[in-house]
C-alpha positions in Angstrom: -29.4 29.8 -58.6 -26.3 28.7 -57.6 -24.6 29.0 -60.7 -21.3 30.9 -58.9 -20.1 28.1 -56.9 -20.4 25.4 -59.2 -18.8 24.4 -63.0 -20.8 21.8 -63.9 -24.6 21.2 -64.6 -26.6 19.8 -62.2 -27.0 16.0 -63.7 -30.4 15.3 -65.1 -31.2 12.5 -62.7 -29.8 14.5 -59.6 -32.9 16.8 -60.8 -35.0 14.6 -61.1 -34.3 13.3 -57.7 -34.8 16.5 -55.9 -37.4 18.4 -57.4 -40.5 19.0 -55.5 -42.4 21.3 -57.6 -44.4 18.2 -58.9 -46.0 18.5 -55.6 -45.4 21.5 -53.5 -46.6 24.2 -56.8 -49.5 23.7 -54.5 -47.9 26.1 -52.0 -48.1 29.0 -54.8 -51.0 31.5 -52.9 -49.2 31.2 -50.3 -45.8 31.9 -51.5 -46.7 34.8 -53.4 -48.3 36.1 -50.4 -45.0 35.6 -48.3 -42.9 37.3 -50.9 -45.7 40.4 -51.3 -45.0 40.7 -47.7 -41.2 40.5 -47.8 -41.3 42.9 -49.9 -43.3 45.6 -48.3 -40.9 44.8 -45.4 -38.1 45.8 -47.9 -39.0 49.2 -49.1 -39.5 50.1 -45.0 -35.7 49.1 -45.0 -35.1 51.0 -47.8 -34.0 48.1 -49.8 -37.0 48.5 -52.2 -38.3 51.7 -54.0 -42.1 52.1 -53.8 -42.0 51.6 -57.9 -40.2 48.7 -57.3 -42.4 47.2 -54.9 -45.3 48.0 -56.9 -43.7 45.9 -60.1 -42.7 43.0 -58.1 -46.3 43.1 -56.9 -47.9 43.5 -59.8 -45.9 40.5 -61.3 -46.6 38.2 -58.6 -50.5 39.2 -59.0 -50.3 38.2 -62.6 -48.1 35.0 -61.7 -51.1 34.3 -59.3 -53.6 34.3 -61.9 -51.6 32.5 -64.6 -50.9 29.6 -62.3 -54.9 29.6 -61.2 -56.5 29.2 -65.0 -53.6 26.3 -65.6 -51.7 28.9 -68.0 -48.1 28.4 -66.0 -45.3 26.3 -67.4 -43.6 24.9 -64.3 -39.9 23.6 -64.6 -38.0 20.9 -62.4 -35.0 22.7 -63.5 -35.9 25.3 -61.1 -37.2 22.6 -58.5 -39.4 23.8 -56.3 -42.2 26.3 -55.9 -39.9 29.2 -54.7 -37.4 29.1 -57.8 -40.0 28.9 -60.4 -42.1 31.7 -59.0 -38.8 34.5 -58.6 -37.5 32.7 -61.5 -40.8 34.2 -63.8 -41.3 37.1 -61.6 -37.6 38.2 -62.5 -38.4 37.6 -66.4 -41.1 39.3 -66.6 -40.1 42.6 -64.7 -36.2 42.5 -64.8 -33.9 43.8 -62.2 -36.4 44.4 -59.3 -37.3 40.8 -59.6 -33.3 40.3 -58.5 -34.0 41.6 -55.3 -37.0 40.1 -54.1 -34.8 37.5 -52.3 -33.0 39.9 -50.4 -32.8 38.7 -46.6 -34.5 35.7 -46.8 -33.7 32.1 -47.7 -36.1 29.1 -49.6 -35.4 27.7 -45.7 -37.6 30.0 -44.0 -39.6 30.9 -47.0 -41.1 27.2 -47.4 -41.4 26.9 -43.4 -43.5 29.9 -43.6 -45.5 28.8 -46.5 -45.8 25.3 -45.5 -47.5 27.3 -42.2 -49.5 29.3 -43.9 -50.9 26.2 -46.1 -51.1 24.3 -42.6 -53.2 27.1 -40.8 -56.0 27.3 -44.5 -56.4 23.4 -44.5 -57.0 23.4 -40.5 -60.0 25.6 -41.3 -61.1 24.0 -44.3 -61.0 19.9 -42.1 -62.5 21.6 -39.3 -65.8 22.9 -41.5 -65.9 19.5 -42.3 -65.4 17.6 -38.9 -68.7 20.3 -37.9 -70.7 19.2 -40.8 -70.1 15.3 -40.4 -70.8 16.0 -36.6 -74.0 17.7 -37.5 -74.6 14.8 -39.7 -74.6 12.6 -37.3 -76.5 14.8 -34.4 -79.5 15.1 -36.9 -79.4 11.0 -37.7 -79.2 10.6 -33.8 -82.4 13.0 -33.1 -84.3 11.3 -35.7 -83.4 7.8 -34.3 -83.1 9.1 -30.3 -85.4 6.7 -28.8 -84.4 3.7 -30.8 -83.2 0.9 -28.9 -80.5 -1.1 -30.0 -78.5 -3.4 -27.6 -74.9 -2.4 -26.5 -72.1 -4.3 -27.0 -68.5 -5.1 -24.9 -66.1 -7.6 -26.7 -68.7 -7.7 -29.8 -71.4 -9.2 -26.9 -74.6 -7.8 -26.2 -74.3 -6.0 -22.7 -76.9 -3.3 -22.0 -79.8 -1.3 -23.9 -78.7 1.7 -25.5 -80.4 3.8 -27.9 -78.9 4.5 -31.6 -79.1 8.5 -30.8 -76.6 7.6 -27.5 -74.3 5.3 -29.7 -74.1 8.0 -32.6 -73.9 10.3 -29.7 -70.7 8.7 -28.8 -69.4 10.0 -32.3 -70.3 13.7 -31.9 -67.9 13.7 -28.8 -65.4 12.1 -30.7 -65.3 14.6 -33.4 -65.4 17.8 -30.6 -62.5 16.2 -29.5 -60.7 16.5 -32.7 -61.9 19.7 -33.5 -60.3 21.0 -30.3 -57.4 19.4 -30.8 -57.1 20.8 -34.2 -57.7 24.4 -32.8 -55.3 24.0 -30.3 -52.5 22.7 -33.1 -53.7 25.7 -35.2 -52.2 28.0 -32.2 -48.6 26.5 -33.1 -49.0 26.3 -36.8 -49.7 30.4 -36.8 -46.0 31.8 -35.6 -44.1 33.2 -38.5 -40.4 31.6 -39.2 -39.9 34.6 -41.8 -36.8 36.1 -41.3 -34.8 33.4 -39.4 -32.6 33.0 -42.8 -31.2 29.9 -44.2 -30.2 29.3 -40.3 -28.8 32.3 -38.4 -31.3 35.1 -39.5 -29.7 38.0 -41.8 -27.5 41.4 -41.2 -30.1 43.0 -43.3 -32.8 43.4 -40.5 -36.6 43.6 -41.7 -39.7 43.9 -39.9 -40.4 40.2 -38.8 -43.4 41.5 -36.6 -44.9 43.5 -39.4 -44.5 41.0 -42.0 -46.2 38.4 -39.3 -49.0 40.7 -39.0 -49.3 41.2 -42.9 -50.1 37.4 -42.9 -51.8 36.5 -40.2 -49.8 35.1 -37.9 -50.0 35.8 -34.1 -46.3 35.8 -33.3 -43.0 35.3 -34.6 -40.3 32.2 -34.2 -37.9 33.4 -31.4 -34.8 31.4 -32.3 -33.9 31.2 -36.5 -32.7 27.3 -36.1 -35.4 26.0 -34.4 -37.6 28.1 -36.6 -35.8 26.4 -40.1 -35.6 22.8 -38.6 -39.2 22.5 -36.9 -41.4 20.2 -38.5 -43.1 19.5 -35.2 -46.3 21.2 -36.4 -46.7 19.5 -39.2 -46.1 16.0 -37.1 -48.5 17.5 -35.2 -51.5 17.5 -37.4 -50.9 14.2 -39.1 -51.4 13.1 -35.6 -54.7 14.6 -35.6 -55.5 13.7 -38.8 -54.6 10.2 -37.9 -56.4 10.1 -35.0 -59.5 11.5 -36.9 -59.1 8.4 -39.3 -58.9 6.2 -36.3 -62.5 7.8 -35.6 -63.9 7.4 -38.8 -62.3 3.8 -38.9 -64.2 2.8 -36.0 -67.8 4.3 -37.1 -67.4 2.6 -40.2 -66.7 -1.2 -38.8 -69.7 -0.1 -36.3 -72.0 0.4 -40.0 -70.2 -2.3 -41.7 -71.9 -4.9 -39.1 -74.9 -3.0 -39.0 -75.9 -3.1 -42.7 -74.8 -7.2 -42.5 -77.8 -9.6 -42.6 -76.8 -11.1 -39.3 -77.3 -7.4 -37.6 -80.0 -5.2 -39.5 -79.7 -2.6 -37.9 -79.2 -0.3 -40.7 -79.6 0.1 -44.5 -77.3 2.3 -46.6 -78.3 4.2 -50.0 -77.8 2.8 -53.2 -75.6 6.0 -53.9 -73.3 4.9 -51.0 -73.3 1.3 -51.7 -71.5 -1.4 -54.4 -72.5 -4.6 -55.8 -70.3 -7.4 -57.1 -69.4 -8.1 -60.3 -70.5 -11.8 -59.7 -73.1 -11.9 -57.3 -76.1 -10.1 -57.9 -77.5 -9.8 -54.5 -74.9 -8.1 -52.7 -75.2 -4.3 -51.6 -71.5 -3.8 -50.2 -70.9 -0.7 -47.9 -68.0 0.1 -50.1 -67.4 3.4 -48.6 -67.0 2.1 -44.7 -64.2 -0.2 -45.9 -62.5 2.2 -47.8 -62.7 4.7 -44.6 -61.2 1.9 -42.7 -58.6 1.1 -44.9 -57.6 4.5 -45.9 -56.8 5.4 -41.8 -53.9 2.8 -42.6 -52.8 5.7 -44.8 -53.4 8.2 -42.8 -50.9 6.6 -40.0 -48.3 5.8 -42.5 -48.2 9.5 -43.4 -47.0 10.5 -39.9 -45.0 7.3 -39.5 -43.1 8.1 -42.6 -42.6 12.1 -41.4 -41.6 11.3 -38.0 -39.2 8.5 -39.4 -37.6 11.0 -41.8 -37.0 14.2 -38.8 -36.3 11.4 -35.7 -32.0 11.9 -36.3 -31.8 15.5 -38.3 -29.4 18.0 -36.9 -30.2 21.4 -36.8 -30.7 22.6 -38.9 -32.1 22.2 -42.5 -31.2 19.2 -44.3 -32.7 18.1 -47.5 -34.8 15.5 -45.7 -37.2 17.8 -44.5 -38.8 18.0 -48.4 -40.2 14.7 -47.5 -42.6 16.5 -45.1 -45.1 17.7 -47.9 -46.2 15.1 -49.6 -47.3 13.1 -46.4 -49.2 16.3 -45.5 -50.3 16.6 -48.8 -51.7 13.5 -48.9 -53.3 13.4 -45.2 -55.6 16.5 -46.1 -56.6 15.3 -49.5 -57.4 12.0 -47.9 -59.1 13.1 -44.9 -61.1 16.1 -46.8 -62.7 13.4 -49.4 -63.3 10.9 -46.4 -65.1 13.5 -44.3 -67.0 14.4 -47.0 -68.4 11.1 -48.3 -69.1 9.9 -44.8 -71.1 13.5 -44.0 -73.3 12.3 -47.1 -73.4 8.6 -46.4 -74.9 9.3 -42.5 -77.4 11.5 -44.2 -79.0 9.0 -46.3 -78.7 6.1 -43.8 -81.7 4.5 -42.5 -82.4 2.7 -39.5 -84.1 -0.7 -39.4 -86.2 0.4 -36.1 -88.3 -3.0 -35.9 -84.7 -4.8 -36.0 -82.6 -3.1 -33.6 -86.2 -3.6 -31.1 -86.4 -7.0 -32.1 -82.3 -7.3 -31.0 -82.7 -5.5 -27.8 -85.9 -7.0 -26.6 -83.4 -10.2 -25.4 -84.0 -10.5 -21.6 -80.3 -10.9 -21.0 -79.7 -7.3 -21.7 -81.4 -6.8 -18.3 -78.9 -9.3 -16.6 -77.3 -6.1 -14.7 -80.5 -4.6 -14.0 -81.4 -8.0 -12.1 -78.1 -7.6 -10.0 -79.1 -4.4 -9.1 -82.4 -5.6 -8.0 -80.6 -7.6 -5.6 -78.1 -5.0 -4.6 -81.4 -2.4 -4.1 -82.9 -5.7 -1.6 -79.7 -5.8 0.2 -77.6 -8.2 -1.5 -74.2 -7.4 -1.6 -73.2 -7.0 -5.3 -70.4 -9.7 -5.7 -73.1 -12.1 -4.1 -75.8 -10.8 -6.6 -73.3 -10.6 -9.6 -73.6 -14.8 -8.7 -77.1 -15.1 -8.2 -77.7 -13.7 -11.5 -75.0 -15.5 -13.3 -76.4 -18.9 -11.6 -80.0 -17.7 -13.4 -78.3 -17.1 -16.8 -77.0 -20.4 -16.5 -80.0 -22.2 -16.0 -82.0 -20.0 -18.8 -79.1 -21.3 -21.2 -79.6 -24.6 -19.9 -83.1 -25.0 -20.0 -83.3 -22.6 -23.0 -86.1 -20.4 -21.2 -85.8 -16.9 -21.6 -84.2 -15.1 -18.1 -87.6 -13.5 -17.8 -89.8 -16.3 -18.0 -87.7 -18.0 -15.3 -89.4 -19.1 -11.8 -86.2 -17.0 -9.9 -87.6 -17.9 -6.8 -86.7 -21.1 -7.4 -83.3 -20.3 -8.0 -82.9 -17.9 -4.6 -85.0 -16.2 -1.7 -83.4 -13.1 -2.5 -85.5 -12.8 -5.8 -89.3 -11.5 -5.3 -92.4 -11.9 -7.5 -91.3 -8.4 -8.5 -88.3 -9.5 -9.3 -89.8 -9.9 -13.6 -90.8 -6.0 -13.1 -87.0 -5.2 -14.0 -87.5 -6.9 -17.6 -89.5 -3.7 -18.5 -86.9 -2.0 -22.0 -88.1 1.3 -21.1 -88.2 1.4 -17.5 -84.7 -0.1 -17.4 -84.0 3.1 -20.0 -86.1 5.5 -18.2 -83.7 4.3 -14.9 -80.4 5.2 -16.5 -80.5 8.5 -15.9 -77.0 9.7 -14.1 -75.1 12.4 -16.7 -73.5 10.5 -19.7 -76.2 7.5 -19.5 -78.8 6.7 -22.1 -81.9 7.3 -21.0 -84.0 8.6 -23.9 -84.7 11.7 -21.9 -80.6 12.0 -21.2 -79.8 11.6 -25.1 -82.3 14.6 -26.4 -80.9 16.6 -23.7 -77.4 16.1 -25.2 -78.8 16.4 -28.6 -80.6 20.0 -27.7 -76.7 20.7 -25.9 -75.1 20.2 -29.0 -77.4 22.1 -31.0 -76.9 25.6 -28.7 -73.2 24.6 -29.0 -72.7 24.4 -32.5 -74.6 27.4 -33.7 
C-alpha cells in the first residue's frame, strides 16, 4: 500500500511484528459497514457512480459472507483488517475497488470501527449484567426471609437476611449497567472523516455517513478524533470494575459453600473435585471469577500504560488498544454468563445460616439501643453492653441468659425481650435496612424496574 515511497520489501519479521489482523479480523462487520457508508457518501460527492457504488457494495456483501462461513484467506502481508478487506474487494471488482479509500485513512477508519465494535459489545455485557442481576433477584426472593448473620472485618455484626445481602449485588450491577450506558454515549460519535490527522480537501458528508451507522454525532476536531482511545480506557474501567463485583460475590460463596460456614451448597455442574482427594466439592468457578478480575485490571493497566506519553496524534502504539479490549469482553461475557447459571442452581442451607444467626451477640447493638431508648446516653450504653459481652465470654454464658441486672440498673427484666431474631428484624425498618418486609419491597421494586 505504500509501495511508491519505498524500494525495499517490508522484512519478514518487521511484518510479523506489526500485523494485527490475527486479532482485529474481528472488526470485519463492522468495517465493511464503515466502508458501505463511505461510499454512499462518495457518489453524493460525485466521486463514485451509482454502478460503482453498487459493485463495491456488492463485493463487500460477498466479502461479508465469505469471512462468516470461515471461507476467507486472511494475509499478514496486508496486516490488518482494513488492507485485507480493500485489498480482496479491489480483486474481485477491479478499478472501483481503487477508490473506495478515497478521503479517508486506516486512522479514522479503525477509530470508527473500533467504536462501532465498542457500542455492539456494550449491548451484548449489558443483557448480560440484567440476566445475572435477575439471577440473583429471583435467588434473593426465594431466600428473602432467611437469616444469616452480617459480617464487618469477617466478624459477625448484625442479622441480615440472604435476600438483603444478595440484594446488595443487584445494586451493584445497576450501577454498572449505568455506567456502561453512560460510556455508551461517548463511544457512539463518529471519527469518520477526520483523515489520517487533519481531515481531507475532498469533503464528504460526515453527518450522513454518522447517521448511516448509528452514531449520534460526529468528532468535532480530526486529531483528537484519531488519537482518542479514552473510550476504550473507559470501558475497561467498567469492565474492571464489574470484575471487581463479581470478585467480591464470589469470595462471599467461596466461604459460604466451606464446611466452617454452610451457608450454601453449589451444583455438581458448577463445582470440581480433586484429583487426590475424593471428598472435595471445590467452587471452581468463584476462584476462577476472582482470579480472572486480576485480568481484567491488567487489560486497562496495560492500555492506559501504552496512551499515558503519545503525541497527537496516531502512533503505532495505539494497535495495542484491541487486544486488551478484546480480551476484557470475551472474559467478562463468559464470566457473566457462568455466574448467571451458577446463582441459579445454588441452594441455601436455611437450617445453617438460622443456626449461625441465632448467636445472642448479634443482638449486642440492639441491647445498646435498649439502653439508649431508657435514656442512656449511647457512648455510656456502647460500655454497658461491652462490660456484658465480657462477662458472657468470661463465664461462657450466652449474652441472653445473663442476669444484666447484675451487671447495671440501667438494664430491666425486659431487657432479654431484645434477644427476639425477628423482632430485632421486624425493627430495622428505615429505607435501605433489612427487615424482611423492607427486602420484598425492594425485590417487588426491582421487578417493576427491570421489565
Amino acid at each position: 500500500m505504500w509501495k511508491g515511497r519505498f524500494a525495499q520489501a517490508t522484512a519478514d519479521l518487521v511484518q510479523q511484528y506489526g500485523e494485527s489482523i490475527s486479532y482485529d479480523w474481528r472488526l470485519y462487520k463492522h468495517d465493511i459497514a464503515g466502508s458501505i457508508a463511505h461510499a454512499r457518501a462518495q457518489v453524493k460527492a460525485g466521486l463514485l457512480t451509482n454502478d460503482e457504488f453498487q459493485q463495491i457494495e456488492t463485493g463487500l456483501r460477498e466479502i461479508e459472507k465469505d469471512i462468516d462461513t470461515g471461507n476467507f484467506d486472511f494475509s499478514i502481508e496486508l496486516e490488518d483488517i482494513h488492507m485485507n478487506i480493500e485489498s480482496e474487494l479491489t480483486k474481485r471488482i477491479g478499478a472501483a475497488g481503487g477508490k473506495l479509500h478515497t478521503a479517508r485513512s486506516r486512522n479514522d477508519q479503525v477509530a470508527t470501527d473500533t467504536r462501532l465494535y465498542c457500542r455492539e459489545q456494550i449491548d451484548v455485557i449489558s443483557d448480560h449484567l440484567i440476566a445475572l442481576q435477575t439471577s440473583l433477584l429471583d435467588k434473593a426472593e426465594e431466600y428473602a426471609s432467611a437469616v444469616i448473620p452480617g459480617y464487618t472485618h469477617l466478624q459477625r455484626g448484625q442479622p441480615v437476611t440472604v435476600g438483603h445481602h444478595l440484594l446488595a449485588y443487584v445494586e451493584m450491577i445497576a450501577r454498572d449497567l449505568a455506567r456502561l450506558t453512560d460510556a455508551r454515549k461517548r463511544v457512539n460519535v463518529s471519527p469518520l472523516g477526520s483523515g489520517a490527522l487533519a481531515g481531507s480537501t475532498i469533503n464528504l458528508d460526515r453527518e450522513q455517513i454518522a447517521k448511516e451507522l448509528g452514531f449520534d454525532s460526529i468528532t468535532t476536531n480530526s486529531m483528537d478524533a484519531i488519537s482518542d482511545r479514552d473510550y476504550i480506557m473507559e470501558l475497561l474501567f467498567d469492565f474492571a470494575l464489574i470484575g471487581t463485583h463479581l470478585s467480591r460475590l464470589s469470595e462471599d460463596l467461596i466461604l459460604w459453600c466451606s464446611s466452617e460456614f454452610g451457608f450454601a451448597t453449589l451444583s455438581d455442574a458448577h463445582t470440581t473435585g480433586s484429583s487426590l482427594m475424593p471428598q472435595k466439592k471445590n467452587p471452581d468457578v468463584c476462584e476462577l471469577t476472582r482470579g480472572k478480575t486480576g485480568r481484567l485490571y491488567g487489560n486497562l493497566v496495560s492500555l492506559l500504560t501504552s496512551a499515558k506519553g503519545l503525541p497527537l496524534t496516531y502512533n503505532r502504539d495505539l494497535q495495542e488498544d484491541k487486544e486488551p479490549l478484546f480480551d476484557s469482553i470475551d472474559t467478562l461475557i463468559i464470566a457473566l454468563s457462568v455466574n448467571t447459571e451458577m446463582i441459579a442452581d445454588m441452594v441455601i442451607n436455611v437450617e445453617t445460616c438460622e443456626a449461625a444467626a441465632s448467636d445472642p451477640l448479634l443482638l449486642a447493638t440492639d441491647l445498646a439501643d435498649y439502653l439508649v431508648k431508657n435514656g442512656v446516653p449511647f457512648r455510656s450504653a456502647h460500655e454497658l453492653v461491652g462490660k456484658a459481652v465480657a462477662v458472657s465470654v468470661e463465664t461462657a454464658t450466652p449474652l441472653d441468659q445473663l442476669d444484666l441486672t447484675k451487671i447495671s440498673d440501667h438494664y430491666g427484666a425486659d431487657a432479654k425481650d431484645v434477644f427476639n431474631l425477628q423482632t430485632a428484624l421486624a425493627a430495622r425498618t428505615n429505607p435501605g435496612a433489612p427487615s424482611i418486609e423492607n427486602v420484598t419491597g425492594q425485590i417487588a421494586r426491582w421487578r417493576t424496574e427491570m421489565q
